[in-house]
N, C-alpha and C positions, 0 to 999 in steps of 0.2 A: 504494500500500500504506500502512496506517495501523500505526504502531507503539505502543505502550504507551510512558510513558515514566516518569508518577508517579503517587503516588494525589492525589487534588481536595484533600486538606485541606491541602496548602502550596503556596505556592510561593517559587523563589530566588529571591534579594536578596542583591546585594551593596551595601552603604552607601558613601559617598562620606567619611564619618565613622562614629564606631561610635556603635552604637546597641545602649542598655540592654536588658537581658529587661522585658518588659512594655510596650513605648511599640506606640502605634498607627503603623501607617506606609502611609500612602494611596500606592495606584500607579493611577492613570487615578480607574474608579469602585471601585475594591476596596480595603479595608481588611485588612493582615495584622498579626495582630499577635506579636512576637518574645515566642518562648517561652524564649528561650535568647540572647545578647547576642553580637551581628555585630561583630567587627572593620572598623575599615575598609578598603576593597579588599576583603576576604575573605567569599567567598558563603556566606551561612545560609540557612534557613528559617523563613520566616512563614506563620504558622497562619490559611487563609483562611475555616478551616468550626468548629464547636463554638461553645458558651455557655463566655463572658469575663463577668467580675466589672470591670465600668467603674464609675470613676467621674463623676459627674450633678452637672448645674448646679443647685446644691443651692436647696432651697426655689420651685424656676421650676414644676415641671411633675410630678403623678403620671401613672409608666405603668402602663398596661392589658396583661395578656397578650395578646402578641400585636403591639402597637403599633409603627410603626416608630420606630426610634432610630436619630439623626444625627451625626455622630462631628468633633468641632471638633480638628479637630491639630494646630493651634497650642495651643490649653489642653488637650488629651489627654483632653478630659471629653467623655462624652454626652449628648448634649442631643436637647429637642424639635424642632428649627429647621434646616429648610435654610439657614436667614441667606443668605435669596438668592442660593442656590446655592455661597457658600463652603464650608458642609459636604456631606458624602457621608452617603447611608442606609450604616448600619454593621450593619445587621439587625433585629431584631423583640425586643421584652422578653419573655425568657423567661417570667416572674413578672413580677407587679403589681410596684409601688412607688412607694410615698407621695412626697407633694412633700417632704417632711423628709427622706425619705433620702438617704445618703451615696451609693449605687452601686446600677445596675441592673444587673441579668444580661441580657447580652446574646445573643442566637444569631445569629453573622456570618452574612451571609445577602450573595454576591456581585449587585452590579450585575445586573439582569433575572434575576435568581431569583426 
């Protein structure tokens, strides 16, 4: 028998430390990101589906709608670059954006989606 248990757009996390509303937090190939700031020990939710406002390795790379974006979480920024597999795809650029911009909109897009 298969039960229901949440909807797709989160899932638990509980931090070993606490961790701010806004930071990216990579589990395997998925990125969730805290909409609201985890206690440590204390289980929250991270938001694995919707367009996020990141900020990009400024001046490196304009995105194309559509394009994939790779999520560096040690600097918290998106970038063009699997960097040799250190980073994760974090999803698709909802909207264009220039190599001068500060931040791409992102839409989380999980591992083999």
């Amino acid at each position: 028998m298969i039960e229901f248990y949440q909807e797709s757009g989160v899932l638990d996390y509980t931090p070993v430390s606490a961790v701010a509303v806004g930071v990216g937090v990579v589990i395997g190939s998925v990125l969730g990101i805290t909409k609201h700031s985890i206690e440590a020990g204390e289980r929250g939710a991270l938001a694995v589906e919707g367009v996020f406002k990141m900020l990009k390795t400024g001046g490196a790379h304009a995105f194309t709608q559509g394009e994939h974006v790779y999520f560096d979480e040690s600097e918290q920024l998106a970038t063009d670059s699997s960097d040799g597999g250190a980073n994760i795809i974090a999803g698709v650029a909802a909207y264009a954006a220039t190599a001068a911009a500060t931040y791409v909109y992102v839409r989380l897009q999980p591992q083999g989606s």
